[in-house]
N, C-alpha and C positions, 0 to 999 in steps of 0.2 A: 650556827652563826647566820646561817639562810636569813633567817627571821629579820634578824635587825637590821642586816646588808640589803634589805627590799626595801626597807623603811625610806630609805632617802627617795625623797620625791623627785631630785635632781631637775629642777625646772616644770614639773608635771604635778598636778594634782595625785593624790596620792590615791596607789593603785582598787583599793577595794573601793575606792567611792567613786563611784557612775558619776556621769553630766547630772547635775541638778540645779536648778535656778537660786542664787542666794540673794536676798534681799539685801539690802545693803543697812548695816547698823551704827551709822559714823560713833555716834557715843559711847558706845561699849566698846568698839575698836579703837578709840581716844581712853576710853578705864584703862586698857589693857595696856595702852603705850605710857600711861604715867606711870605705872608700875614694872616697871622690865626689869630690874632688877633680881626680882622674887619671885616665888613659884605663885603662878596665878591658876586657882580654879573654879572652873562653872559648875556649878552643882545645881543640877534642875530633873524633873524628870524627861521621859522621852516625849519629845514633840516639840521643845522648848527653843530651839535652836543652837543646840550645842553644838552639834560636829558645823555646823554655818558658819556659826562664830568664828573657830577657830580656821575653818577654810580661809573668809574673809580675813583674819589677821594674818596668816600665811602668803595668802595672796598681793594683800596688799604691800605689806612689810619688806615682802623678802623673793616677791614673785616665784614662791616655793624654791628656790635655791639654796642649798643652807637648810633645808628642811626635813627632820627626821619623822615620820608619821607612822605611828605604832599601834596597830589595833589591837587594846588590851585584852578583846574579848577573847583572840586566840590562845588557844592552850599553851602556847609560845612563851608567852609575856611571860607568866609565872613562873612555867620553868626556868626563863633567863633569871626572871628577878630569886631566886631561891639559890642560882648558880651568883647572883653578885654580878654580874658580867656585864650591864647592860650600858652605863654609863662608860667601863673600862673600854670597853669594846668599842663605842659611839665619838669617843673621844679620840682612839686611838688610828682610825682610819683616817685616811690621806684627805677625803673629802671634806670641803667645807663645812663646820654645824656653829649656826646661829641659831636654829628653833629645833625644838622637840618637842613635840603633842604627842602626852598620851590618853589616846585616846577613847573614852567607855571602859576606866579602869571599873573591875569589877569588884567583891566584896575582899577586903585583905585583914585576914586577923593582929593580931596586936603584933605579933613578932613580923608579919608582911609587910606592915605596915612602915614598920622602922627601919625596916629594910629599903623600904620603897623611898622613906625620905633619905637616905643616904646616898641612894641614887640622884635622887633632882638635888641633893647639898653639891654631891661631884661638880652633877653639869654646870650649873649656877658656876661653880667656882671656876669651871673654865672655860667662865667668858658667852655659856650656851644660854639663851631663854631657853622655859620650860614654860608649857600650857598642859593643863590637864581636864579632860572632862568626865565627870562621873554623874552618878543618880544621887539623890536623896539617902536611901538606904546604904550607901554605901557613903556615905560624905566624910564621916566619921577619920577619913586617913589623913585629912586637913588637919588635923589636931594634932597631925605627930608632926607637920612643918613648921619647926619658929616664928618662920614671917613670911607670911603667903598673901595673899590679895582673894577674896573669896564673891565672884559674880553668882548671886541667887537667881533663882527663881523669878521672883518678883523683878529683878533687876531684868530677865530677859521676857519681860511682860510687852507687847509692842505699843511705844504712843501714837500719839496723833500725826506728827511729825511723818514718821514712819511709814502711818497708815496711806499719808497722804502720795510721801515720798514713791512708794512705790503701787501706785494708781489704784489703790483699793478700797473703793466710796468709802467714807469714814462715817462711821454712823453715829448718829448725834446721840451722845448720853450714851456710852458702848461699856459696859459693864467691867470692873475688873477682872470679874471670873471670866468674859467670855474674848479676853486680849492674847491667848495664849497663840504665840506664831502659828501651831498647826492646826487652828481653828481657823484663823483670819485668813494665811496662805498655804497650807499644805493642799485643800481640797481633799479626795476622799481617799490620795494612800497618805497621804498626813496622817488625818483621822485613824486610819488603818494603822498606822506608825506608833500614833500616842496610844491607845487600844493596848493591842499587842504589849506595849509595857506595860502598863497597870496589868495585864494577866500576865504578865511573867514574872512575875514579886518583888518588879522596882519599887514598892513600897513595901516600908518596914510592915511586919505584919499587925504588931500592934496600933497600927494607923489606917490597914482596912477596913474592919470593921465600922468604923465612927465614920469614913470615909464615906462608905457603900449607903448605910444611912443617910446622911446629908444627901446625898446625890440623886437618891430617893426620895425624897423629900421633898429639895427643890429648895424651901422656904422653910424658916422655923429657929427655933431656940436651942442651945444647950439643954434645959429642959425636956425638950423632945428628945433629945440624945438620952438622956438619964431613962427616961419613960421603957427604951427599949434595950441599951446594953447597960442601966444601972451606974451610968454617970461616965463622965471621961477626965481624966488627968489632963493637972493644970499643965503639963511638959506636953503631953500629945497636943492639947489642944496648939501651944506655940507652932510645936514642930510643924503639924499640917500648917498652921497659918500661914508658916515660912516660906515653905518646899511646894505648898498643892494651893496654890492661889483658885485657881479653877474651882475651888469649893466655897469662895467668898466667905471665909471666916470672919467675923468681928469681934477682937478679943474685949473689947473695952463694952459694947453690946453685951455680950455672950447671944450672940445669936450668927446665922447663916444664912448666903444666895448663894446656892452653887451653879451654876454653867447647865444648861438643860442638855441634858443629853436626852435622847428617847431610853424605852427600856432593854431594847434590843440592844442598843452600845454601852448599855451601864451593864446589863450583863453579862455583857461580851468580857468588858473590862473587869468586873469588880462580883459577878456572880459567885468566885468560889468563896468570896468572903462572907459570904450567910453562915457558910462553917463556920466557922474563928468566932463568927457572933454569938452564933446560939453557943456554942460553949463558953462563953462566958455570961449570958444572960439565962439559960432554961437548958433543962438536960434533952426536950423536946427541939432543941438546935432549930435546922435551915427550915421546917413546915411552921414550927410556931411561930419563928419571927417573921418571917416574909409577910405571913398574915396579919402579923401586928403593924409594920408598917403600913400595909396596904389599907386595915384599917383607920388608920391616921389620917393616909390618903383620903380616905371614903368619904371621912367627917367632915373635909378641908375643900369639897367638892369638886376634888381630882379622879373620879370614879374610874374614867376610862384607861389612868395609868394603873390603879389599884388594881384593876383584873389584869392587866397585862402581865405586872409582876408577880401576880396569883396565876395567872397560866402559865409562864415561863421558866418560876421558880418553886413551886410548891406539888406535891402528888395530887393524885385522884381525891385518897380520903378528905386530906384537907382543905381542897378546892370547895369538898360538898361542905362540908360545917361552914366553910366561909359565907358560901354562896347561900345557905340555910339564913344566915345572921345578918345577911346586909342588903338579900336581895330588893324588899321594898324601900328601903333608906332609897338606893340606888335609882331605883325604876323610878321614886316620886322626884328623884333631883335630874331624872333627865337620861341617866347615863344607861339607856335601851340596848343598845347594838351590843358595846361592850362586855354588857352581864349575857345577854345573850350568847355572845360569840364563846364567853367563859362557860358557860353551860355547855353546848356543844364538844368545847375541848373534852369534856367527861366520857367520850366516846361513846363504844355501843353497848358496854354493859347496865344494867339496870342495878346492878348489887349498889346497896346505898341509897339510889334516890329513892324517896318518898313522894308522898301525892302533892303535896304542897310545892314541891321544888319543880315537876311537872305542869300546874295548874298553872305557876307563876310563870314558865315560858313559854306556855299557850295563850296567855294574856299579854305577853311580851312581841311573840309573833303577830299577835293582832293589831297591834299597837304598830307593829313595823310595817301593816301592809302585808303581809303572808300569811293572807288567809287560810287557806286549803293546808298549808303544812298548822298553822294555828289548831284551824278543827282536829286535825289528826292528832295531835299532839292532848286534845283535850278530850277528845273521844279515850287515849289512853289515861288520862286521869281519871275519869267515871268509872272506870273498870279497876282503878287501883283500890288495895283495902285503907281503908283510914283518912278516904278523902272527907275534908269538911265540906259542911251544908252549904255554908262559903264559897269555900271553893268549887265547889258543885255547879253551885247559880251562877259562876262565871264561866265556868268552861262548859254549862251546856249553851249558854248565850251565844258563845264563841263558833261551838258544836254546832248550833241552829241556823246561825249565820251562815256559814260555805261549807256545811260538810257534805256526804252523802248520805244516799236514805236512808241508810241505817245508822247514821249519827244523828241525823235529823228525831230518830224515833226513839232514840235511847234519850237527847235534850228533852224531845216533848214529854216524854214519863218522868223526866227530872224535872222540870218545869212546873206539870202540874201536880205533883207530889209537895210541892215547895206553892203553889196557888191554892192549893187546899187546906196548908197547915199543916200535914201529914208529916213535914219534916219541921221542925223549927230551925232556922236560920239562927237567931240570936233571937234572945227574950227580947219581947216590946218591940219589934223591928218588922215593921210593915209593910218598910219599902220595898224591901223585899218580893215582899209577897205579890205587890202591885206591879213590881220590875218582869215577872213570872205572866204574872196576867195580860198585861200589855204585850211582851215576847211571842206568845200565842197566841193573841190575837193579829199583831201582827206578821207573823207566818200564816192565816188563815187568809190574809189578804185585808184584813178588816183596820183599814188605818184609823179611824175613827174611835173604834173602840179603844185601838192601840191607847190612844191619846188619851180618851176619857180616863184609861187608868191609872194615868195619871195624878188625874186634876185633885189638888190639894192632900197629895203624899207625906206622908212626914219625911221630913227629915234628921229622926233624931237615929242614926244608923252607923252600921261597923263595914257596910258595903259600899262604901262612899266612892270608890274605886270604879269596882261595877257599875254603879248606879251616875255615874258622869260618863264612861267611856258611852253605856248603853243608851243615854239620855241624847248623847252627841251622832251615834248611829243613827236613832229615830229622827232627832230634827232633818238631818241631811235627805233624810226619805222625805219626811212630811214637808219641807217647804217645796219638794218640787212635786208633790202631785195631792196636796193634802190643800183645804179651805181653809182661813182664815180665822176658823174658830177650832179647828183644831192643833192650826201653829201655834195661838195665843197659850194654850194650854201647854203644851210641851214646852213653851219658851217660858211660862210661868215655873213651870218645876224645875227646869235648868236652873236658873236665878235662884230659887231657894237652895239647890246645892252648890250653886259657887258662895252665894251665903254663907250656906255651913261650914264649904272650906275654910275662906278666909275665916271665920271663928276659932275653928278648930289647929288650922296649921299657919303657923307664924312665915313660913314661905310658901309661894308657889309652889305647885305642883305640876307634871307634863300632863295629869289628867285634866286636873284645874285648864290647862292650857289647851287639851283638845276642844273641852265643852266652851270655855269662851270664844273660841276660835267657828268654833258651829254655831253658836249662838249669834256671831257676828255675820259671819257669809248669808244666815238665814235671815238677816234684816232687823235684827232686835239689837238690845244693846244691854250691855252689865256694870253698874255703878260700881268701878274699881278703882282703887288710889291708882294716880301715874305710874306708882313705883310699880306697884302690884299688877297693873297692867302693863309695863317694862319686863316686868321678871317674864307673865305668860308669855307673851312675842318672842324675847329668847330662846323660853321653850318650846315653841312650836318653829320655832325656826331649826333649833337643833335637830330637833327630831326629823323634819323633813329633809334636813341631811343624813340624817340615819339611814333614814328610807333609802334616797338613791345611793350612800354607800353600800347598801344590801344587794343593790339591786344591779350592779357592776358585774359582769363575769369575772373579774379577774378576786374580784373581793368576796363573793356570793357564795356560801356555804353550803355545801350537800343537803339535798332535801333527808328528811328523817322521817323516814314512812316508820310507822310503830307496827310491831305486830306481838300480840302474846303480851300486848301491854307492857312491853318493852322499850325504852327509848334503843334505834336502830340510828344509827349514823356511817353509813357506808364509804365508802373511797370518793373523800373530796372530789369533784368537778374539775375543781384545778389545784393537782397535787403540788405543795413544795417543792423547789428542787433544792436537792442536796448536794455540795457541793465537800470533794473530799483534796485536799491539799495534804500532799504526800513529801514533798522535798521541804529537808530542814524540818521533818517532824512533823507528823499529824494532827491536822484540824479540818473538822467535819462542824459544816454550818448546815442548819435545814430552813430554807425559805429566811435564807441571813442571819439567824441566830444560833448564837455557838451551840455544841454540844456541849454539856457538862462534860470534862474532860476525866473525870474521876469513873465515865462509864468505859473508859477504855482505859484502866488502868492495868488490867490484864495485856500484855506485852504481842499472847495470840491472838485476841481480838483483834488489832488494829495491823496485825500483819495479817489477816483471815482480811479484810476489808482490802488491804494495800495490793494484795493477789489480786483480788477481783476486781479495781480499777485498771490495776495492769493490763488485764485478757479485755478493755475496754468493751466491755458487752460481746464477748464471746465465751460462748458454750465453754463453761469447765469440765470434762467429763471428772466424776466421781474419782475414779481409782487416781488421776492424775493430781488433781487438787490433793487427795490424800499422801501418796509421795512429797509432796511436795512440804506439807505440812507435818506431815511427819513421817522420815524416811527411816527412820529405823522401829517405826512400831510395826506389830504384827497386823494384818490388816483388820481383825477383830476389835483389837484393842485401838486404832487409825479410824474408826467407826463411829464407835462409844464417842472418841474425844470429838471428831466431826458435829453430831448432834448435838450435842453438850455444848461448843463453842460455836454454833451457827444460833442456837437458841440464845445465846448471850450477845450476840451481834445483834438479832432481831429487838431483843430488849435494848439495848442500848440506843439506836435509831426509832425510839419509839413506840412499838409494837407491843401491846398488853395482852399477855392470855392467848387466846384464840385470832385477835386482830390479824390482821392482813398486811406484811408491810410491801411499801409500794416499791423499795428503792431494790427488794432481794429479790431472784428468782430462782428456785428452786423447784427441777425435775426430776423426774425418777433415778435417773444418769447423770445429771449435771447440775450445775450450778452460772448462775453468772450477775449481774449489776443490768436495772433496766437504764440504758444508757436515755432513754427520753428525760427521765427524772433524775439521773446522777450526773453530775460533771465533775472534773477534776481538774487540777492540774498538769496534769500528765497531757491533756487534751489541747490545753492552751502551750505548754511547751513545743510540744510539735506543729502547732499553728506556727508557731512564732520560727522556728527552725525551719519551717516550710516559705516564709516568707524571705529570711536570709539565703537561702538556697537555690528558690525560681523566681522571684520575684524580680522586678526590675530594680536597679541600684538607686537608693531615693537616701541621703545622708540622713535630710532630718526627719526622714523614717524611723531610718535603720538606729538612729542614735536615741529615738525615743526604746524601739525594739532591744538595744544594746540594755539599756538600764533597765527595763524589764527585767531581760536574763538575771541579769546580776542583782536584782533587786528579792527576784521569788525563783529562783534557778540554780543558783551559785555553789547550794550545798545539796549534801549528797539523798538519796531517797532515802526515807524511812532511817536515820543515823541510829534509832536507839535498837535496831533489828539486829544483833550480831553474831544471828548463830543459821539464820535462811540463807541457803543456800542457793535459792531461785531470786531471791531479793538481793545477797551480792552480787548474781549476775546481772541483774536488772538495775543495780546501781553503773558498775561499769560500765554498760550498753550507753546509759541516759549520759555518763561523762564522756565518752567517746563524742556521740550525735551532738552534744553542745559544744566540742574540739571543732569537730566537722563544720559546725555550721559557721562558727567565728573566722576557721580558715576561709571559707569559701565568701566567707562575706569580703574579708581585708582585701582576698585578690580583685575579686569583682569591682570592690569602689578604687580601688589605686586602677585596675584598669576603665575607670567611668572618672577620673578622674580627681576623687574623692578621697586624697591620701590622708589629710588631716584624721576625716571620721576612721577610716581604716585603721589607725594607730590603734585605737580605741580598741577592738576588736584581736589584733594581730599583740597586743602584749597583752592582753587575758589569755589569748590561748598558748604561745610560749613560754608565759609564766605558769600557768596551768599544766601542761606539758613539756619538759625542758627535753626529754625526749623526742620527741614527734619533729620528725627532721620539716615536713609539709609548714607545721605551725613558725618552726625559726624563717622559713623560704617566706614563710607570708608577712612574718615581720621586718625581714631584710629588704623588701619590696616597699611595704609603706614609710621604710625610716629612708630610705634609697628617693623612693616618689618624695616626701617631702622635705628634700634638703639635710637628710639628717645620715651623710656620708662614712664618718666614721664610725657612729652607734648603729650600721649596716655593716659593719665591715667586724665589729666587735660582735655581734649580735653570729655571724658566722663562727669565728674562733669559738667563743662559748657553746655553740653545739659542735664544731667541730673535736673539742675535747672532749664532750660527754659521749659524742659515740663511739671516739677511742678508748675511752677507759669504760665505760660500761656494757661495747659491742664487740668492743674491737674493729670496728668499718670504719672509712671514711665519708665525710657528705658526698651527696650524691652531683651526677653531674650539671643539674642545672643551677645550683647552691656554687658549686665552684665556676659554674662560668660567668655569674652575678659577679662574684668576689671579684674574679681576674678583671672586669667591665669596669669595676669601682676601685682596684689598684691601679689601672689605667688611666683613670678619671673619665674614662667615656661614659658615656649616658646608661647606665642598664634599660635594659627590652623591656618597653612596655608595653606588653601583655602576657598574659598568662600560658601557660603550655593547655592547650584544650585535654 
């Protein structure tokens, strides 16, 4: 009965929901009042404003008096609803009910269901409103009530009105996808809020999929949908239209704008649905589809999201096919950093790449301004088997430009092996040959000659690439120390290959872009349409952002010295941190983006990680860690399972092979977490507990601090753990110190004078602990400081019976000399006993 006899708010907001700012929604609070008769419910997903809503109609209505408030998510709920009891029970208590909210009722099958309406028929029928708020996937219970009033989605969209109302620049033309309350006002635990639902399966699963799509996307057709999951049902399509506005469906279109999320928070949210995809599109599932979206992406000149979601979501082998299949699409539309930075993610084995995929980010670095890693990188192509002639002529280009002597000498024998003929580059391709000879000449110091071999090149060629970047290097030389007759000539051959471009490729290109952009600086000029000359200036605009995003420490990627003609990619500069949140269940983010959650479905993995944020960067010695984890194996066999489940930690946090991971440390003897690169939770709780503790008493501190606790605090460590025996202690320990700190905060501000916020604090911990005589003393004090005389004097009785029936003791003496203070009506002592 505990359950539902908490439920009454009895003039208070109701106990599990912290201080939160509620916007104010006169319209929907006017829906709800023309309907009072009927069971009304909001059915939205999370972020939408549902528990607001109904705060705000509570509040406004009935100033929480009258009001029963029931959070369906507890285990509670369904036990009463299964026992019948809940309306019996609600009605039959002496206190006043005008409203009942249930609220975040979760999924109820057909027989719950019917149960559940017999419940809100009761209350209805005696005289009680009922509100109820649920998700989408679960909405379905609506259908077992006669006559209900049903507030969507859509309907909790915010207008302009709204926007205005409550001081939130209203932006002109504000998309329907991007009106969702926890985008316009939550800020980023909003965001956090809405997030977390979409990965907890508030969406039906067959609405994933097509979902994760679109979101991806961005922009596009039904059409597009069919391309990758093979079409979507006329019912899905409604449903989402209905419940997930945020994805700006058009049904009468048949096309989509969904709400831009980056890729990091699509998949955060909506990542595990590449599964559910590929099982219904390819038996090759989460690798081949990611890559087909992304190639969608590619075409649609979204490149830099396309490799993001190829980094984030797809393996090694398929990153390399991908990156084999799009790299120059890519490189010519601009998208430099991006393809690069995906290249990189391939770490430091070499299994896989080929010389082509090598040569192409030796030209890429060049491109970026990273010379000296460029050479190194193309000095390893010259050494690979099966590099083209091609690819040869560029990456000794590259090589002759910044390497060292012995890059320098390996270019010059590729050079003039390729100036003599000796290699053919492509049949009929001369330019080549002339690109070689100029190269060498100018390495020799001979700018003249450089030039002359130029003068009147063909350009009927498959190096066009080459042959503009290298064209753009030499003017930048010869206009500043070269004559007039040899500018003329390099700026004549320039011109004939922007020429050719434009012939050949119906857009710009960023090489296009570097050589007209040298050609300009150098005082010449290139007859290009406005557009065509619109399109280069963007691209050389991009790219020179590229440049100094590269060039950032915080963004700037580990150099990749090669050796054994191996791409080497060593321990980032600036490693990710990893961030492990242990209370209320496990989630490990690295540099902000989720784990796939399926690497820690093993149960000892994430208690194997949960250990070792606990010792917070302290030495595990071996045999203790083993105890710990497994106390009844023989130490042989505590060994075996050690190695075996540390290897599967190291894989899961990213670590391939041989790799290095940064976040584990492992010694001969011990084990531990490099705490510079991990954080947790556990680190920020005791912040926070340290501030209630010694801090000085500040309310609208301590009341932002308060709803923290209760926000990412409230539940217990590691819930799905139920057999550790180090981890139940370490749950108990962590409810204790958050008892402790809630007491020590209530006295401190009733004695700082701050009984109101005290309240706050002093019925979580009482409620929390009906035990803990300290927590009633603290609550009897701020209901005492603020005027609240007899719910002080009740507040005693109730622990004075629990410690007689379940101690046998009476309260203690300072509890009884409070009481006798407040049966007197005299003032109780205000201050604390030190």
């Amino acid at each position: 009965m505990g359950y539902l006899e908490n439920a009454a708010c009895n003039g208070r907001r109701p106990k599990k929901i912290g201080p939160q700012r509620i916007y104010s929604r006169p319209r929907l609070v006017k829906r709800l009042v023309a309907e009072r008769d009927v069971a009304r419910f909001v059915v939205a997903p999370s972020g939408f404003g549902k528990t607001s809503l109904g705060l705000e109609y509570a509040a406004s209505m009935f100033s929480f008096r009258g009001v029963h408030w029931l959070d369906c998510s507890s285990p509670c709920f369904l036990r009463d609803l299964d026992a019948g009891i809940i309306a019996k029970t609600l009605i039959a208590r002496p206190a006043q009910l005008d409203l009942v909210v249930f609220d975040d009722v979760p999924f109820l099958a057909d027989a719950r269901s019917e149960c559940f309406s017999h419940e809100i028929d009761a209350l209805l029928e005696a005289g009680c409103e009922v509100l109820v708020t649920t998700t989408p996937a679960f909405g379905a219970i609506a259908d077992a009530q006669r006559d209900c009033v049903i507030v969507g989605a859509r309907d909790l969209l915010v207008d302009d009105c709204e926007l205005s109302s409550s001081h939130v620049a209203s932006v002109e033309g504000l998309r329907e996808c991007d009106r969702v309350p926890a985008f316009l006002w939550g800020g980023q635990d909003g965001m956090r809020e809405f997030l977390r639902g979409m990965r907890l399966g508030e969406m039906p699963s067959e609405m994933r999929a097509p979902v994760f799509v679109m979101e991806a996307l961005q922009v596009g057709s039904f059409d597009d949908l069919s391309a990758v999951s093979g079409g979507v049902r006329a019912d899905v399509r409604r449903f989402i239209s209905e419940h997930y506005p945020y994805v700006g469906v058009d049904l009468a279109d048949e096309t989509f704008e969904a709400h831009g999320f980056d890729v990091a928070q699509m998949m955060e949210g909506l990542g595990e649905s590449i599964d559910s995809l590929g099982r219904v599109a390819t038996p090759s599932a989460r690798d081949a589809l990611s890559a087909k979206v992304a190639c969608m992406l590619a075409a649609r000149g979204m490149g830099p999201r396309a490799c993001e979601i190829m980094q984030i979501a797809c393996a090694r082998k398929r990153r390399i096919s991908w990156i084999l299949q799009q790299q120059w699409h890519l490189f010519d539309s601009g998208c430099v950093r991006p393809l690069q930075e995906l290249f990189e993610s391939l770490g430091s084995r070499s299994t896989g790449l080929d010389a082509s995929m090598v040569a192409a980010a030796s030209g890429r670095l060049f491109v970026l301004g990273e010379k000296e890693r460029a050479s190194s990188v193309a000095c390893c192509a010259l050494g690979m088997r099966g590099i083209s002639s091609t690819d040869a002529l560029m990456c000794a280009l590259v090589a002759l430009d910044a390497g060292g002597e012995s890059a320098r000498s390996a270019a010059l024998e590729t050079l003039g092996n390729i100036a003599a003929g000796k290699v053919e580059v492509l049949a009929n391709d001369a330019l080549a040959g002339r690109i070689a000879v100029s190269a060498i000449a100018l390495h020799k110091g001979d700018v003249a000659a450089a030039c002359r071999a130029l003068r009147n090149a063909g350009v009927d060629t498959h190096v066009l690439r080459t042959a503009t970047v290298y064209c753009a290097t030499l003017l930048r030389r010869v206009s500043r120390r070269a004559n007039g007759e040899d500018l003329a000539m390099v700026l004549s051959a320039s011109r004939a290959l922007v020429d050719r471009m434009v012939d050949s490729t119906e857009e710009a290109t960023v090489c296009e872009a570097i050589l007209v952009a040298a050609v300009v600086e150098s005082g010449g000029d290139v007859p290009l349409s406005s557009a065509r000359q619109h399109a280069c200036d963007v691209l050389a605009a991009g790219l020179a952002e590229q440049r100094r995003g590269r060039t950032r420490p915080s963004l700037a990627p580990a150099q990749m010295p090669l050796s054994d003609c191996a791409m080497q990619s060593p321990r980032p500069a600036v490693i990710p941190e990893m961030r492990v949140n242990i209370f209320g269940g496990m989630e490990v983010t690295i540099g902000g983006v989720a784990v796939d959650p399926h690497l820690f479905a093993k149960q000892r993995t994430k208690t194997l990680l949960a250990v070792l944020v606990l010792f917070r960067g302290k030495e595990i010695a071996r045999p203790e860690l083993l105890r710990i984890m497994w106390p009844d194996a023989t130490p042989e066999r505590a060994t075996n399972n050690f190695y075996s489940l540390w290897c599967r930690l190291r894989r899961a946090l990213g670590a391939e092979h041989d790799e290095d991971c940064p976040y584990l440390v492992r010694h001969r003897a011990s084990v531990m977490v490099d705490t510079r690169y991990v954080k947790s939770d556990v680190d920020e709780f005791d912040a926070l507990c340290r501030t209630l503790l010694f801090d000085e008493p500040n309310a609208r501190a301590w009341l932002a601090v308060f709803e923290k606790m209760e926000e990412s605090f409230s539940c217990d460590l590691l819930p799905s753990e139920t057999e550790n025996a180090f981890i139940a202690a370490m749950r108990l320990k962590y409810r204790a110190r958050r008892i402790d700190a809630y007491v020590s905060a209530a006295l401190r501000l009733v004695d700082a004078g701050e009984a109101d916020t005290a309240l706050w604090f002093a019925e979580v911990a009482a409620d929390a602990c009906p035990g803990r005589e300290d927590a009633a003393f603290a609550l009897m004090r701020a209901q005492a400081a603020s005027g609240q005389r007899v719910q002080a004097m009740e507040t005693y009785r109730l622990c004075a019976k629990h410690l007689a029936e379940e101690l046998g003791i009476d309260p203690g003496d300072r509890m009884r000399e409070m009481y006798c203070e407040l049966l007197n009506g005299k003032e109780p002592m205000q201050k604390s006993a030190e």
